[in-house]
C-alpha positions as CSV (number, residue, x, y, z in Angstrom):
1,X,24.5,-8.5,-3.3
2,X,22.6,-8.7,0.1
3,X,19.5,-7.4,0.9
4,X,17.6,-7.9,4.0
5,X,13.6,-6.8,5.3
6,X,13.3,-10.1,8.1
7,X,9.6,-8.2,8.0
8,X,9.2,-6.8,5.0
9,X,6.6,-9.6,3.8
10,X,4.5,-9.9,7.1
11,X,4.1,-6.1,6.9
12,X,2.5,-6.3,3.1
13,X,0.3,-9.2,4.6
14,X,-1.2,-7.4,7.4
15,X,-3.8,-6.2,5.8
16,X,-5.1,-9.7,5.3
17,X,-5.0,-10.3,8.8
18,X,-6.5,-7.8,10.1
19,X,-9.9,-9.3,10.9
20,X,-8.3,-11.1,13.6
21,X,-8.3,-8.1,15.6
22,X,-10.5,-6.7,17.8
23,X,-14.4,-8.1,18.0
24,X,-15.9,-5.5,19.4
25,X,-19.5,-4.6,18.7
26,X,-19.4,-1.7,16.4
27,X,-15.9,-2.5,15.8
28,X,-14.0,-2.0,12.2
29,X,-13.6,-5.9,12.5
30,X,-17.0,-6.7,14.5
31,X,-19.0,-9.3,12.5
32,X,-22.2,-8.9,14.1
33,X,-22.2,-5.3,13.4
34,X,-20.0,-4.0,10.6
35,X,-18.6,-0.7,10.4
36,X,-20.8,2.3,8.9
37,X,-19.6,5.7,7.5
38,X,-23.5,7.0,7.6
39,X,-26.0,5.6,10.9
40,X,-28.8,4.5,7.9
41,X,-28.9,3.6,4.3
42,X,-24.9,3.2,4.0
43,X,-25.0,-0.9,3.1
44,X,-28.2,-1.2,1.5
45,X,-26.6,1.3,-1.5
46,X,-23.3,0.2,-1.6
47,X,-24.4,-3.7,-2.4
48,X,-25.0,-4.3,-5.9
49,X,-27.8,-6.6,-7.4
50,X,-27.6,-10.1,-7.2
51,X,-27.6,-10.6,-10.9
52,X,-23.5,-10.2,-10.9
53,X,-21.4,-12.6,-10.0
54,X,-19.8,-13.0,-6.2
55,X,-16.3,-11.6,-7.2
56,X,-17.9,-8.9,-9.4
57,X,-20.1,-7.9,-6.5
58,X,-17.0,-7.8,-4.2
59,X,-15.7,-5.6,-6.8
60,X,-18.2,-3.1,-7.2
61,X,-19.2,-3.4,-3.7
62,X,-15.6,-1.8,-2.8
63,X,-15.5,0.5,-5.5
64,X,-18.5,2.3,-4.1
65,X,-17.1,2.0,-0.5
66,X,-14.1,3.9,-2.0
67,X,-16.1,6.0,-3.6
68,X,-18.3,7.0,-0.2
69,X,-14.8,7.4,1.4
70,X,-13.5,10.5,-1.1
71,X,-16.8,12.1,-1.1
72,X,-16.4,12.4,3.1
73,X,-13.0,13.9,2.5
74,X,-14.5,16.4,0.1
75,X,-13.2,15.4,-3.3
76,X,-15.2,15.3,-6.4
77,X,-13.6,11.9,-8.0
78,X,-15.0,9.0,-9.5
79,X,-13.5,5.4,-9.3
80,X,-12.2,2.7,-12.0
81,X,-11.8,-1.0,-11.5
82,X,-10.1,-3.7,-12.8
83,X,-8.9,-7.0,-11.7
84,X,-5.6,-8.2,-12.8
85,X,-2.4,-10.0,-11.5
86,X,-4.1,-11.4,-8.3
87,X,-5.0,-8.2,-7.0
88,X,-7.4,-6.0,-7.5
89,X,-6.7,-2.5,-8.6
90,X,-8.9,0.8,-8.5
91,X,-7.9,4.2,-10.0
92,X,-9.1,7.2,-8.8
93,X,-9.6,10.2,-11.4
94,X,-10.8,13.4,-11.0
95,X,-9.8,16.9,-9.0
96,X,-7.8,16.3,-6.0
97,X,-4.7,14.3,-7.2
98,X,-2.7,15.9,-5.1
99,X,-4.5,16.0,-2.0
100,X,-4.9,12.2,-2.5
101,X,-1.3,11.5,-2.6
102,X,-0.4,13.1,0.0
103,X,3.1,13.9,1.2
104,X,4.9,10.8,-0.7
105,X,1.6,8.9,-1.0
106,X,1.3,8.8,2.4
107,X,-2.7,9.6,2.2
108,X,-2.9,7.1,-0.9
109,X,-1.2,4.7,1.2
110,X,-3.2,5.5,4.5
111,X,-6.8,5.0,2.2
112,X,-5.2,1.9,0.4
113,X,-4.6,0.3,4.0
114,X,-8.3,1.4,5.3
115,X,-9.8,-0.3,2.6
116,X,-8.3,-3.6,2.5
117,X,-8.6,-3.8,6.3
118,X,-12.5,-3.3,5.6
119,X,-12.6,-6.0,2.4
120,X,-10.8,-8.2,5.1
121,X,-14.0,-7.6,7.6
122,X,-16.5,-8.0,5.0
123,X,-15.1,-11.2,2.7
124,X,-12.8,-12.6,5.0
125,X,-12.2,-15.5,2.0
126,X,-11.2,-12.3,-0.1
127,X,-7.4,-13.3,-0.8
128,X,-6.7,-10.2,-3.1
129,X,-5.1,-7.5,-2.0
130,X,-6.5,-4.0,-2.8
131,X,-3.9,-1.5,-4.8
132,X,-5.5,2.0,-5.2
133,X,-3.4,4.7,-7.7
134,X,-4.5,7.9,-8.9
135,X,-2.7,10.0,-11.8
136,X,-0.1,7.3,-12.3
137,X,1.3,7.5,-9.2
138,X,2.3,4.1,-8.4
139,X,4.4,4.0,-11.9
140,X,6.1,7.4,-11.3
141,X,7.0,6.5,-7.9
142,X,8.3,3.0,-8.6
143,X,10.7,4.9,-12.0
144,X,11.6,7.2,-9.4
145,X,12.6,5.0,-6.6
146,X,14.6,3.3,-9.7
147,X,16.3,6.3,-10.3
148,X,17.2,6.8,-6.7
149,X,18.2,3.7,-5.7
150,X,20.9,3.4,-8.6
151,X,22.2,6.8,-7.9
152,X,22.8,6.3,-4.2
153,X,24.5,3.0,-5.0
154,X,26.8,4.8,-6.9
155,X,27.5,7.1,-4.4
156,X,28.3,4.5,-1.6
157,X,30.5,2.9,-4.0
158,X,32.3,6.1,-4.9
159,X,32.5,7.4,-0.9
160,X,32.8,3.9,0.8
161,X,30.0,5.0,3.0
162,X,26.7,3.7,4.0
163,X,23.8,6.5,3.0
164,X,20.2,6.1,4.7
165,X,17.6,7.1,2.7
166,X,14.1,6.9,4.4
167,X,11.5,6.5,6.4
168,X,9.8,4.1,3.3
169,X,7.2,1.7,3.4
170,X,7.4,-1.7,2.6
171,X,6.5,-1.6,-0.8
172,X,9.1,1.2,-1.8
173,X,11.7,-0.7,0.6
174,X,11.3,-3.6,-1.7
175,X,11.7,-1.5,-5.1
176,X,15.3,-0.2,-3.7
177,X,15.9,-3.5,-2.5
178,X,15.2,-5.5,-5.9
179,X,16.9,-2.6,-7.9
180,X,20.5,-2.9,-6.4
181,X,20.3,-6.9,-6.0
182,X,22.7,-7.5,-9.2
183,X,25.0,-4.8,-8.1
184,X,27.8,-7.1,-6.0
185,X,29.6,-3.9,-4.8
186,X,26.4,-2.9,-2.6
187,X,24.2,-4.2,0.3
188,X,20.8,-3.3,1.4
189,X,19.0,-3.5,4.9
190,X,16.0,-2.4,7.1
191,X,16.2,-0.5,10.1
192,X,13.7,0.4,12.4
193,X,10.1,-0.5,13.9
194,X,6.9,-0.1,12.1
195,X,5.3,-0.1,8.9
196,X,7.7,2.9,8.1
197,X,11.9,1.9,8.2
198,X,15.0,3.6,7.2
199,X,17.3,1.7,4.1
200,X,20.7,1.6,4.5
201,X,22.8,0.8,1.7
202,X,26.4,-0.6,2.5
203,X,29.8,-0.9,0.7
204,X,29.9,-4.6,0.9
205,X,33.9,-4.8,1.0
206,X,34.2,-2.7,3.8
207,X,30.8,-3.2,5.9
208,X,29.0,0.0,7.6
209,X,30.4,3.1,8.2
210,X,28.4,5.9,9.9
């Protein structure tokens, strides 16, 4: 089968990218004066001691930003880390789950994507990317999206008729996508603008019908 995101890959690598924007003074992205959540004392506390390594000081250094980040949004959580498959992954447990997630991990997504662009402004060698999950949510959305991908596949199959399913990001885009690759009946594709796109998914004998 078919399957096309033309974007799909320079959308999940924006967020290494982003300290080419803007240079203003004060900026997110300004290197001369970097962004603060409190006017004094915000830095000096979040950098750990110079006794651990550079990565593990990257590490820990974000974990706390994190950390800083659900205590302004009122939440009384507490951050794990670990480092694994490239990336570098933080799960966030206590009260709040649900508030975190958001409608469809929307808010999950929307902190994930605030604090890579800030690792990107403060270790612009930093190559990983940032994955943040709380509750297993990440799992039980990916087995869901599974689920839904193979179910609407059967359906265009049975109606000969495209079905949209969407707006999803690029990440769960991907997931549908790479779930209904070996199925030769069906074909995926993007629409839209953005970080957020519709999926349509195509009888491939008989192309689109709306």
């Amino acid at each position: 089968m078919e399957w096309k995101d033309q974007d799909l890959e320079g959308e999940e690598g924006r967020e290494d990218e982003v300290h080419r924007e803007g240079e203003g003074e004060g900026s997110l992205n300004s290197p001369e004066k970097p962004f603060r959540f409190e006017e004094k004392g915000y830095w000096e506390k979040s950098i750990p001691g110079k006794e651990e390594d550079e990565r593990e000081k990257r590490v820990t250094w974000l974990r706390t930003t994190l950390t800083e980040i659900i205590e302004l949004i009122g939440i009384n959580a507490h951050v794990e880390a670990q480092r694994r498959e490239g990336k570098i992954f933080f799960e966030i447990k206590g009260d709040g789950g649900g508030l975190i997630i958001g409608k469809q991990g929307q808010t999950l997504d929307a902190l994930q994507y605030i604090l890579n662009k800030i690792a990107a402004n403060r270790y612009r060698e930093l190559k990983e990317k940032v994955i943040l999950d709380t509750e297993n949510y990440r799992g039980r959305r990916v087995e869901a999206l599974k689920n839904m991908a193979l179910r609407m596949g059967e359906k265009v199959k049975k109606l000969k008729k495209a079905v949209t399913i969407g707006p999803l990001n690029p990440q769960d885009r991907r997931i549908i996508h790479i779930t209904l690759s070996g199925d030769e009946n069906v074909r995926t594709e993007s629409e839209g603008e953005g970080f957020y796109k519709k999926l349509v998914i195509t009888p491939k004998s008989t192309g689109r019908k709306d």
